[in-house]
PATORLO-31700 format. One record per residue: x, y, z of N, C-alpha, C in turn. Coordinates in nm, 4 decimals. Each point is the difference from the previous one (the first is absolute). Example, Ala and Ser with C-alpha at 12.3 -4.5 7.8 and 13.67 -1.06 7.14 Angstrom:
<nodes>
<node><n_u>1.3190</n_u><n_v>-0.5690</n_v><n_w>0.7800</n_w><ca_u>-0.0890</ca_u><ca_v>0.1190</ca_v><ca_w>0.0000</ca_w><c_u>0.0900</c_u><c_v>0.1200</c_v><c_w>0.0000</c_w></node>
<node><n_u>-0.0350</n_u><n_v>0.1050</n_v><n_w>-0.0720</n_w><ca_u>0.0820</ca_u><ca_v>0.1190</ca_v><ca_w>0.0060</ca_w><c_u>-0.0770</c_u><c_v>0.1090</c_v><c_w>0.0730</c_w></node>
</nodes>
This chain:
<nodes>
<node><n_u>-2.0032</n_u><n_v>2.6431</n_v><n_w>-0.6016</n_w><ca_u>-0.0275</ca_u><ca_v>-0.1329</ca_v><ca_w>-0.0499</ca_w><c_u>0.0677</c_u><c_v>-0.0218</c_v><c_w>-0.1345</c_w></node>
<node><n_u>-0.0163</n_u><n_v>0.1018</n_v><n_w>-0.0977</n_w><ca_u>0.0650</ca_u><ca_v>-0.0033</ca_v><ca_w>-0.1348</ca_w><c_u>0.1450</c_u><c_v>-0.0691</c_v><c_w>0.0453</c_w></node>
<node><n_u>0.0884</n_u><n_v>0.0689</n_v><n_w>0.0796</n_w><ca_u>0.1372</ca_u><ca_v>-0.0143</ca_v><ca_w>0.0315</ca_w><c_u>0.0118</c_u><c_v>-0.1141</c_v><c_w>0.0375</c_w></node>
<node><n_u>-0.0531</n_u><n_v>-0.0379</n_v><n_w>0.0885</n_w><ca_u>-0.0173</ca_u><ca_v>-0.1826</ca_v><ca_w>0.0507</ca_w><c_u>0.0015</c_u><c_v>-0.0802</c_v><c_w>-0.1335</c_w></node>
<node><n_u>-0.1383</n_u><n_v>0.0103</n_v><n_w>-0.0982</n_w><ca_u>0.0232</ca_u><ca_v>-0.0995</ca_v><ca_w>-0.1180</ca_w><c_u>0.1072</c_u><c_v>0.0448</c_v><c_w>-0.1076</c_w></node>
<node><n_u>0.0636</n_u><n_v>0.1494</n_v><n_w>-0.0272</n_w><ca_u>0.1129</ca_u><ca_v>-0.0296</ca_v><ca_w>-0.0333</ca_w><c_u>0.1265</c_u><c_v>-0.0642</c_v><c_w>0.0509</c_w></node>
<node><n_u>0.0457</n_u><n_v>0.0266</n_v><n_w>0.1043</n_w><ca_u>0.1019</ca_u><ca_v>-0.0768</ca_v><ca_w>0.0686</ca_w><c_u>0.0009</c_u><c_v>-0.1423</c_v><c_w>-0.0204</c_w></node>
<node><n_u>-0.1620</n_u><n_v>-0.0884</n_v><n_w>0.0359</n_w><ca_u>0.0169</ca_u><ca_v>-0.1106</ca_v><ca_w>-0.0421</ca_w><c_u>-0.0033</c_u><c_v>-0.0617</c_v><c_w>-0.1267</c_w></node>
<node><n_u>-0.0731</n_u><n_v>0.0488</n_v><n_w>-0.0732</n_w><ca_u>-0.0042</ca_u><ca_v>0.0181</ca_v><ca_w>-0.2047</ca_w><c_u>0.2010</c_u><c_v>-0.0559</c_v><c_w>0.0007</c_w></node>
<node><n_u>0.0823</n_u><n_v>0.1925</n_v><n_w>0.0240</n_w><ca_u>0.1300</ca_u><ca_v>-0.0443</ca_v><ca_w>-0.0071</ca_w><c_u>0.0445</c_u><c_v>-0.1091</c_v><c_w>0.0644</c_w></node>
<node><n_u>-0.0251</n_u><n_v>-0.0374</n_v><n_w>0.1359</n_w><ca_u>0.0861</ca_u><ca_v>-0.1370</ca_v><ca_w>0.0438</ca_w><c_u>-0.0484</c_u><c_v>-0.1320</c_v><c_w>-0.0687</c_w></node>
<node><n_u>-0.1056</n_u><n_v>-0.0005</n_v><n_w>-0.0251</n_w><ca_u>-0.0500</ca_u><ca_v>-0.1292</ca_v><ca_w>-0.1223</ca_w><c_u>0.0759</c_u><c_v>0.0352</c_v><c_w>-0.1123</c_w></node>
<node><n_u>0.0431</n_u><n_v>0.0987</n_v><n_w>-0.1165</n_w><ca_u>0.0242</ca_u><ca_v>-0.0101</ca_v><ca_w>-0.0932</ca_w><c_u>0.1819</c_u><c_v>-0.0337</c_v><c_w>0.0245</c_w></node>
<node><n_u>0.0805</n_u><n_v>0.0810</n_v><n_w>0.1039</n_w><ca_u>0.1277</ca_u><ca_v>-0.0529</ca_v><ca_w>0.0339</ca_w><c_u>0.0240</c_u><c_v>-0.1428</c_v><c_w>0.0564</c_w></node>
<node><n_u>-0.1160</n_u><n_v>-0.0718</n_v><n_w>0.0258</n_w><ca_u>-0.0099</ca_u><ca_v>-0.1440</ca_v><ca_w>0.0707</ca_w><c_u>0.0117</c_u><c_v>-0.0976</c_v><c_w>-0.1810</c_w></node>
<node><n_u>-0.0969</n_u><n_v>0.0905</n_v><n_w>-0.0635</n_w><ca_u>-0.0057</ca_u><ca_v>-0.0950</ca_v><ca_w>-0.1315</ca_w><c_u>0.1422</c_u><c_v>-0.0076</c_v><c_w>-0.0872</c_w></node>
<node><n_u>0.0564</n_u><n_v>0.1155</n_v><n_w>0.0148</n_w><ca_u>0.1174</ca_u><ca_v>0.0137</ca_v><ca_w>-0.0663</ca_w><c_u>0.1028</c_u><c_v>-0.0694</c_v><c_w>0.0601</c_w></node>
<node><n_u>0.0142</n_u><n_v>-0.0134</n_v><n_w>0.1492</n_w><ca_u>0.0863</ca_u><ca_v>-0.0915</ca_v><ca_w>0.0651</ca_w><c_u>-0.0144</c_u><c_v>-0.1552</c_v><c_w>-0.0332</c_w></node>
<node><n_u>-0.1403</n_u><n_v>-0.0111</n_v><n_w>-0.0112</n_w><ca_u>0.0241</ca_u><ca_v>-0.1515</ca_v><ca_w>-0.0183</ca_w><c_u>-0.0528</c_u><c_v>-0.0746</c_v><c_w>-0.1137</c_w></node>
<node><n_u>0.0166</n_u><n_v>0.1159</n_v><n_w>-0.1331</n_w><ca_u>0.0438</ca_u><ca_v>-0.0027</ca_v><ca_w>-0.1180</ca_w><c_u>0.1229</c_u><c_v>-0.0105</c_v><c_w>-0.0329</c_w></node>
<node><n_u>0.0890</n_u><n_v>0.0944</n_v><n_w>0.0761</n_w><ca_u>0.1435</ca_u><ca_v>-0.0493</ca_v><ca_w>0.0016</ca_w><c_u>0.0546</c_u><c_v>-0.1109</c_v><c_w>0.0747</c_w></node>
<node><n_u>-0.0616</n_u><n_v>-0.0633</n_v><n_w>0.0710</n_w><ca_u>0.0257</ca_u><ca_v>-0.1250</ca_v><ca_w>0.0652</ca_w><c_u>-0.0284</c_u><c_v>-0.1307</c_v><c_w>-0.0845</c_w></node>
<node><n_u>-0.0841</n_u><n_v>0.0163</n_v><n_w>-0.0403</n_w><ca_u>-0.0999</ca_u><ca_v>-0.0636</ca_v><ca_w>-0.1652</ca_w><c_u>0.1289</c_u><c_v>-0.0156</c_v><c_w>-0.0684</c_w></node>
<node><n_u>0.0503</n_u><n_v>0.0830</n_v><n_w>-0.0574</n_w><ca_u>0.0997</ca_u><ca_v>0.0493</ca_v><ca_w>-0.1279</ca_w><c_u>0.1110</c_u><c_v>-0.0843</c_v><c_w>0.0800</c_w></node>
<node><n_u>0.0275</n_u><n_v>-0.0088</n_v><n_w>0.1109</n_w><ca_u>0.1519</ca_u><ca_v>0.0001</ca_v><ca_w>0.0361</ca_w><c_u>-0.0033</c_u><c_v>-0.1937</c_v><c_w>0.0205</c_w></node>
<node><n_u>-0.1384</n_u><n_v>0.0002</n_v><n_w>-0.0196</n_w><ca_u>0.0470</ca_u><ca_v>-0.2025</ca_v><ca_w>0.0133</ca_w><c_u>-0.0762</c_u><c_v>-0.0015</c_v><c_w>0.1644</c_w></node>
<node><n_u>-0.0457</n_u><n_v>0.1037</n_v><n_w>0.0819</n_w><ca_u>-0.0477</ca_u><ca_v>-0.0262</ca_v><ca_w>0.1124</ca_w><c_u>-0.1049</c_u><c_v>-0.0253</c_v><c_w>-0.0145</c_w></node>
<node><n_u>-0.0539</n_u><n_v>-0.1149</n_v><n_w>0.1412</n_w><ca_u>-0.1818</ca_u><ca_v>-0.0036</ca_v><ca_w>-0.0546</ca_w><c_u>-0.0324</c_u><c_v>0.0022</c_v><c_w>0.1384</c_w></node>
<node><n_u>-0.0720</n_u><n_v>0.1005</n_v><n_w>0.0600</n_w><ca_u>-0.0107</ca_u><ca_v>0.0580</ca_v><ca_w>0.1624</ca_w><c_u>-0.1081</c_u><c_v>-0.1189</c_v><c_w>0.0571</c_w></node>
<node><n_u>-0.0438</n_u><n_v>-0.0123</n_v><n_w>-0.0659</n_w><ca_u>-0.1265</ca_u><ca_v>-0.0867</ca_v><ca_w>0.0701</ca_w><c_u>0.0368</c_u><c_v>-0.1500</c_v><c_w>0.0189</c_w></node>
<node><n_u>0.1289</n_u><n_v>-0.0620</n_v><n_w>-0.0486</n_w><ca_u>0.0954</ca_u><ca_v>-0.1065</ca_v><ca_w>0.0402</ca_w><c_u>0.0749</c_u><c_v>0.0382</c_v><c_w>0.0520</c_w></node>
<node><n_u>0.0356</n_u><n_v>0.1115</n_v><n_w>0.1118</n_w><ca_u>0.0977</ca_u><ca_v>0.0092</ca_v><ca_w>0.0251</ca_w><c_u>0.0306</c_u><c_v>0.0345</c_v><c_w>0.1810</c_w></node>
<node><n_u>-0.0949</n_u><n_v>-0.0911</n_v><n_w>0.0881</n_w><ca_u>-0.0097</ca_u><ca_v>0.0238</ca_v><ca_w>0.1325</ca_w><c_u>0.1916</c_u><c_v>0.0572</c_v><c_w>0.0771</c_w></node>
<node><n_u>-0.0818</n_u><n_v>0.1076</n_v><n_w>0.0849</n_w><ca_u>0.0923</ca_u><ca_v>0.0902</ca_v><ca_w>0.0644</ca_w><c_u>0.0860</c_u><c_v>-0.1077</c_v><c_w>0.1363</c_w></node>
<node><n_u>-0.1449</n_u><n_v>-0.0575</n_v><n_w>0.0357</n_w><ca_u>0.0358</ca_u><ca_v>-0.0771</ca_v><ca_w>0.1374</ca_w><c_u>-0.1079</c_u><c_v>-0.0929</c_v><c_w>0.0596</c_w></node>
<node><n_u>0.0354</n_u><n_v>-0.1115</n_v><n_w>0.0573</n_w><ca_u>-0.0453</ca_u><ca_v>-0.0802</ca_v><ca_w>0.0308</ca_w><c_u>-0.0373</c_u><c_v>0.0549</c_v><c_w>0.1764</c_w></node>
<node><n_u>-0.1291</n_u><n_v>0.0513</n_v><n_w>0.0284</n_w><ca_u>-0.0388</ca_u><ca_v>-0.0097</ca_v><ca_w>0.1543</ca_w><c_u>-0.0839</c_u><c_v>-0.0999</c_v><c_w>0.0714</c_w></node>
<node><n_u>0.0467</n_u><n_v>-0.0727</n_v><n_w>0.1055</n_w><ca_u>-0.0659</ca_u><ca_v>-0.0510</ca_v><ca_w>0.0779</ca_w><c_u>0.0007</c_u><c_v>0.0027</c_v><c_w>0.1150</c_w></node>
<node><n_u>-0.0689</n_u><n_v>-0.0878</n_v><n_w>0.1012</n_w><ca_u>-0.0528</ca_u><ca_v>0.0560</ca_v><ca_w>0.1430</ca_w><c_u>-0.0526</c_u><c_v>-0.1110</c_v><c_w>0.0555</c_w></node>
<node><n_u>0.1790</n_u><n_v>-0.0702</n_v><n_w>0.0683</n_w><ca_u>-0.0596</ca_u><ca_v>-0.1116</ca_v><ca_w>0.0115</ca_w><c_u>-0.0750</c_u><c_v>-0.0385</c_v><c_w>0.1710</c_w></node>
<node><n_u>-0.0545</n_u><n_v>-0.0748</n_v><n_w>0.0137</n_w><ca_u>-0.0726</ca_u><ca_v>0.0049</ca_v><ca_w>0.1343</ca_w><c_u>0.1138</c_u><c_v>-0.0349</c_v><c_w>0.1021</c_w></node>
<node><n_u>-0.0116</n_u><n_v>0.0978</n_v><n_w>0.1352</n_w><ca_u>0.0686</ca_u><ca_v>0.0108</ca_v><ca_w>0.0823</ca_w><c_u>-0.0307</c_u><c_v>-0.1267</c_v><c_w>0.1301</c_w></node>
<node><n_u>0.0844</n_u><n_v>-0.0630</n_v><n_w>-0.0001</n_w><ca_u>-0.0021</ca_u><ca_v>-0.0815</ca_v><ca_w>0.1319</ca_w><c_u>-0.0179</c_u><c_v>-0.0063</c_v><c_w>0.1285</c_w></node>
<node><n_u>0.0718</n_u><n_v>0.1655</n_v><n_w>-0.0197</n_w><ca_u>-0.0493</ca_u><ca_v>0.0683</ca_v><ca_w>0.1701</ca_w><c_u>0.0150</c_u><c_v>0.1734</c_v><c_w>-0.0683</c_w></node>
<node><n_u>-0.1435</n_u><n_v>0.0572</n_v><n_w>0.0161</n_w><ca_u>0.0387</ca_u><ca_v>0.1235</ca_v><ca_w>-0.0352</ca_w><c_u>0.0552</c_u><c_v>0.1132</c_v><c_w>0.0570</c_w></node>
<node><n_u>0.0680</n_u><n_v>-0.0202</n_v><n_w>0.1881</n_w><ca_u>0.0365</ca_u><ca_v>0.0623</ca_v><ca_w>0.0811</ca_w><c_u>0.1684</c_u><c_v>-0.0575</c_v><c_w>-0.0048</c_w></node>
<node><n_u>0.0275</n_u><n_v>-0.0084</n_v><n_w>-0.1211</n_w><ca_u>0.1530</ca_u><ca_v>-0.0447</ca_v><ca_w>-0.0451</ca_w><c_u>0.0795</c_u><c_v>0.1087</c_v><c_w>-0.0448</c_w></node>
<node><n_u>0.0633</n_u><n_v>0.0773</n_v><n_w>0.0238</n_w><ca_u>0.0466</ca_u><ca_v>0.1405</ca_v><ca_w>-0.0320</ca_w><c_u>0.0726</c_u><c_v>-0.0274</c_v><c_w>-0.1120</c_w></node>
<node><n_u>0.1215</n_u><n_v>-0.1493</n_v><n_w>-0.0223</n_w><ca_u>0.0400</ca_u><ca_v>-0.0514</ca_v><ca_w>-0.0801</ca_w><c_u>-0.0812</c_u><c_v>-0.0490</c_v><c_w>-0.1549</c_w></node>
<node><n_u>-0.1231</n_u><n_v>-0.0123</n_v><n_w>0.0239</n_w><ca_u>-0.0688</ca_u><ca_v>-0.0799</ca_v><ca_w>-0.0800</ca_w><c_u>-0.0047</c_u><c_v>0.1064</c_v><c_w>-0.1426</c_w></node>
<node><n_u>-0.0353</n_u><n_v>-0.0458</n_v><n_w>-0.1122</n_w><ca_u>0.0263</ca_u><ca_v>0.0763</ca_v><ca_w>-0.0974</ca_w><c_u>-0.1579</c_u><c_v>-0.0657</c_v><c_w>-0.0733</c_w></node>
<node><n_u>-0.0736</n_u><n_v>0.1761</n_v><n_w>0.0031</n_w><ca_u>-0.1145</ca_u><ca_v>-0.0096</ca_v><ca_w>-0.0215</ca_w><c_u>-0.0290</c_u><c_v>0.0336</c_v><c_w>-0.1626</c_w></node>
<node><n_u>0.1034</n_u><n_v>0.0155</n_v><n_w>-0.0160</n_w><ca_u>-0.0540</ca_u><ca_v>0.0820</ca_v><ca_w>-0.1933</ca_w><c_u>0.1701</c_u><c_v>-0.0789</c_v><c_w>-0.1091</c_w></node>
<node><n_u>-0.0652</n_u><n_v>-0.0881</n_v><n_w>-0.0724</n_w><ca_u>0.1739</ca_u><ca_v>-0.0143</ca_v><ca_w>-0.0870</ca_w><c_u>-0.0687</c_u><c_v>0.0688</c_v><c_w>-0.1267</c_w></node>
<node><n_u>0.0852</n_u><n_v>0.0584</n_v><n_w>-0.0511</n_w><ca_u>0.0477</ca_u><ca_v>0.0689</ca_v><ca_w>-0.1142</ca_w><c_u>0.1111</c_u><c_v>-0.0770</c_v><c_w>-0.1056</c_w></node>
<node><n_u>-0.0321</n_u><n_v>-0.0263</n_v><n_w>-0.1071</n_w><ca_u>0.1042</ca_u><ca_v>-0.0628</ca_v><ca_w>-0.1152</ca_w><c_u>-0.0007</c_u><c_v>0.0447</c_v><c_w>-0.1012</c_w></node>
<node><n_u>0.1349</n_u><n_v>0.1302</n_v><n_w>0.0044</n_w><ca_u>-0.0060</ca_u><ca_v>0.1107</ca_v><ca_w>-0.1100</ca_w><c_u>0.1078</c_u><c_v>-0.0774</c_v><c_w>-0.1202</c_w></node>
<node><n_u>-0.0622</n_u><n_v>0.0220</n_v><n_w>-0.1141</n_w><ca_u>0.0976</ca_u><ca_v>-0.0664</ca_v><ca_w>-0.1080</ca_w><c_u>0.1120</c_u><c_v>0.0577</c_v><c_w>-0.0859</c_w></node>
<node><n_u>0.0110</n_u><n_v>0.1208</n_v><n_w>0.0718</n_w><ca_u>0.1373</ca_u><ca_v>0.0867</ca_v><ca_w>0.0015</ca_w><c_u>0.0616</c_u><c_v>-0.0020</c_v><c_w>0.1192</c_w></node>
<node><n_u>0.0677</n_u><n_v>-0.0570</n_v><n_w>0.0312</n_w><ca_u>0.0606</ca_u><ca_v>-0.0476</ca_v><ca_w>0.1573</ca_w><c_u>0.1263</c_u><c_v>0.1255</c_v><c_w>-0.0242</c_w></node>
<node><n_u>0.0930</n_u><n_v>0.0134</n_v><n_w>-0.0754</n_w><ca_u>0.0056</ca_u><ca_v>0.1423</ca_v><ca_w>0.0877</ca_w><c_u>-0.0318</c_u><c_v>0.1260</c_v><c_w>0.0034</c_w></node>
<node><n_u>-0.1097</n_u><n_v>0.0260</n_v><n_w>-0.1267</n_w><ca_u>-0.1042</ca_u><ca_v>0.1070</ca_v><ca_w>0.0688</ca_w><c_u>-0.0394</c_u><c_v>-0.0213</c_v><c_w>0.1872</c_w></node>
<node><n_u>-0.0578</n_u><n_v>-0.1207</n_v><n_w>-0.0008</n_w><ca_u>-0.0753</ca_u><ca_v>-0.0368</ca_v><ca_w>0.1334</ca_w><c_u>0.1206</c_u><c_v>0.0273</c_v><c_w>0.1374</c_w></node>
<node><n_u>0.1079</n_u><n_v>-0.0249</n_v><n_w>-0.0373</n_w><ca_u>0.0744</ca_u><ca_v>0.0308</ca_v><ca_w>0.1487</ca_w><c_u>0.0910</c_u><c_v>0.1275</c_v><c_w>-0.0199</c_w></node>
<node><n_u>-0.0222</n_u><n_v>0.0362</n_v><n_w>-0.0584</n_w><ca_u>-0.0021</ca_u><ca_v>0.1576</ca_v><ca_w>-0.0444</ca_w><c_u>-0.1022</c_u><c_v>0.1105</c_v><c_w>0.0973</c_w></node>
<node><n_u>-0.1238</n_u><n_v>-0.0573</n_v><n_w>-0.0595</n_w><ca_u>-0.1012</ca_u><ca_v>0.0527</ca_v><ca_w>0.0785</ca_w><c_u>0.0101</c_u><c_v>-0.0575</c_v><c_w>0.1593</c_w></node>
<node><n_u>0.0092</n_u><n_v>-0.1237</n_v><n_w>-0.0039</n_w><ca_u>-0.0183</ca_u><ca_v>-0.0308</ca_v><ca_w>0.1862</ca_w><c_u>0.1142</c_u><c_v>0.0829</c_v><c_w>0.0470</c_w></node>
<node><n_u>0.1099</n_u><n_v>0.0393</n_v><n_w>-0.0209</n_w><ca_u>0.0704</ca_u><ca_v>0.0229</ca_v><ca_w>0.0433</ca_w><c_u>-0.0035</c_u><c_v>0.1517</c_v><c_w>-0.0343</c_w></node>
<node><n_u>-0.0902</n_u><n_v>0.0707</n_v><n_w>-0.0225</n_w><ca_u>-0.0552</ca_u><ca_v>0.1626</ca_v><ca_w>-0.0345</ca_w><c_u>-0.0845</c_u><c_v>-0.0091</c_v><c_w>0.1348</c_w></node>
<node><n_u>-0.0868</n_u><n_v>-0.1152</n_v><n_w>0.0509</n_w><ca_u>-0.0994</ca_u><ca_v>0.0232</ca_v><ca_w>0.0437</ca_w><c_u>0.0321</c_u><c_v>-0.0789</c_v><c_w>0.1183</c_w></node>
<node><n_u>0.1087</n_u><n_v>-0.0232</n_v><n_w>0.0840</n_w><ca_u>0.0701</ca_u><ca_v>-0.1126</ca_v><ca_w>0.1298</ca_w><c_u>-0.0757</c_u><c_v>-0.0805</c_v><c_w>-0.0285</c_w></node>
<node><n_u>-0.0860</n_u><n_v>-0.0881</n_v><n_w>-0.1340</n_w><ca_u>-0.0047</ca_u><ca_v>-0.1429</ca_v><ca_w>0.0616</ca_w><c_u>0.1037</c_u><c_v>-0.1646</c_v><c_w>-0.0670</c_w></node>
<node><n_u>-0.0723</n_u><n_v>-0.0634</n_v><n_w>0.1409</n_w><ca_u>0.1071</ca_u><ca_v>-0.1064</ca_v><ca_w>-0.0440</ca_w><c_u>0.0123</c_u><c_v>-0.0802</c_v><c_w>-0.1407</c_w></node>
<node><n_u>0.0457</n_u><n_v>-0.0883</n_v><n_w>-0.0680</n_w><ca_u>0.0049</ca_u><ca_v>-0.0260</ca_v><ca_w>-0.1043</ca_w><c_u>0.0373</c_u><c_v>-0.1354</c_v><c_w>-0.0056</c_w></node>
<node><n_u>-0.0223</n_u><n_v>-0.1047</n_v><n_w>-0.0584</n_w><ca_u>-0.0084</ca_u><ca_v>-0.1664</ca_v><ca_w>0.0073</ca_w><c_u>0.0195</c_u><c_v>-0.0370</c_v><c_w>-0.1644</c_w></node>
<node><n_u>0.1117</n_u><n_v>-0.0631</n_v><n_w>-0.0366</n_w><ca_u>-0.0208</ca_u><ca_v>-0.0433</ca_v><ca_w>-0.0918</ca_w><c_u>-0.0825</c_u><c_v>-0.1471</c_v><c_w>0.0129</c_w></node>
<node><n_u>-0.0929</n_u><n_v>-0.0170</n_v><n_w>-0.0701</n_w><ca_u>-0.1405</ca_u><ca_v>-0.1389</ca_v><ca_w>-0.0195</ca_w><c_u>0.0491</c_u><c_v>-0.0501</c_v><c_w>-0.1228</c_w></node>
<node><n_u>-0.0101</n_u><n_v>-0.1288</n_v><n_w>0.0038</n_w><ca_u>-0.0029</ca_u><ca_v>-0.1199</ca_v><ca_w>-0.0511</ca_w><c_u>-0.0437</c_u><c_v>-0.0919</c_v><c_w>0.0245</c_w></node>
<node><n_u>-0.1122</n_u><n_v>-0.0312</n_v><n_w>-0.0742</n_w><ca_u>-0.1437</ca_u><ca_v>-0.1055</ca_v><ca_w>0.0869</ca_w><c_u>0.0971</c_u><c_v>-0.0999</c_v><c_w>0.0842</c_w></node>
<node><n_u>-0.0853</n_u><n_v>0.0168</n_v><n_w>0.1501</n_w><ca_u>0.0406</ca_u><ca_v>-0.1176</ca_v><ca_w>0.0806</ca_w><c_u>0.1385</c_u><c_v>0.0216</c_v><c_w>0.0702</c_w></node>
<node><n_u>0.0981</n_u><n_v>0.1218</n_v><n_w>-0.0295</n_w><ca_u>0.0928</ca_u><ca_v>0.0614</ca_v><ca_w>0.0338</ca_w><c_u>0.0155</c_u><c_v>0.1097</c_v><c_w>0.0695</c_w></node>
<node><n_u>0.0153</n_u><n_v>0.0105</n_v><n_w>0.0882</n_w><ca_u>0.0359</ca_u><ca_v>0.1279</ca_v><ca_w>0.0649</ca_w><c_u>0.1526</c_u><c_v>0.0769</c_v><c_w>0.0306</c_w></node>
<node><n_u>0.0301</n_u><n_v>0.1031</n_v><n_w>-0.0412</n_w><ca_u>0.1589</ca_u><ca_v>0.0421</ca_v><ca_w>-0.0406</ca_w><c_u>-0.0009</c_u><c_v>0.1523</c_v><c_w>0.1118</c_w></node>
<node><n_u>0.0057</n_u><n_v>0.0534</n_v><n_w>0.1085</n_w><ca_u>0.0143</ca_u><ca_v>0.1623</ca_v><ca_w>0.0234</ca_w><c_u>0.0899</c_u><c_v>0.0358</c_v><c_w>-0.0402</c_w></node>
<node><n_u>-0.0147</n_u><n_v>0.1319</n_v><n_w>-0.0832</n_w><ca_u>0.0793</ca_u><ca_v>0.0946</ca_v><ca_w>-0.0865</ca_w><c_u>0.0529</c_u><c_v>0.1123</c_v><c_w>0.1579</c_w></node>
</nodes>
């Protein structure tokens, strides 16, 4: 048990120092959303096509970086626009 609350003691005190240096550097984490998820309601949910989960990462090419680590497809969005990458 000791080992358990040290391990986490250290990952809290390296968490504080990270985002002390994020502090310092002009970053402010808690304004700073990763991605926009939603889930929008399906029309027919036996649509193999239908796209049940959007994702809107605000590093776009981190994001097709990763889809493309992980085979999935990738859409550039622009409200009301639809573009396949």
């Amino acid at each position: 048990m000791l080992l358990i609350l040290a391990v986490w003691f250290h990952q809290r005190v390296r968490q504080k120092k990270i985002i002390e240096s994020l502090t310092a550097s002009g970053i402010d984490i808690e304004n700073r959303p990763r991605a926009e998820i939603r889930t929008p309601i399906l029309e027919d949910e036996k649509d193999s096509r239908a796209i049940p989960l959007e994702i809107s990462i605000c590093d776009e090419q981190w994001a097709f970086e990763c889809a493309a680590h992980y085979n999935w497809s990738t859409e550039r969005y622009t409200k009301g626009v639809k573009g396949e990458e």
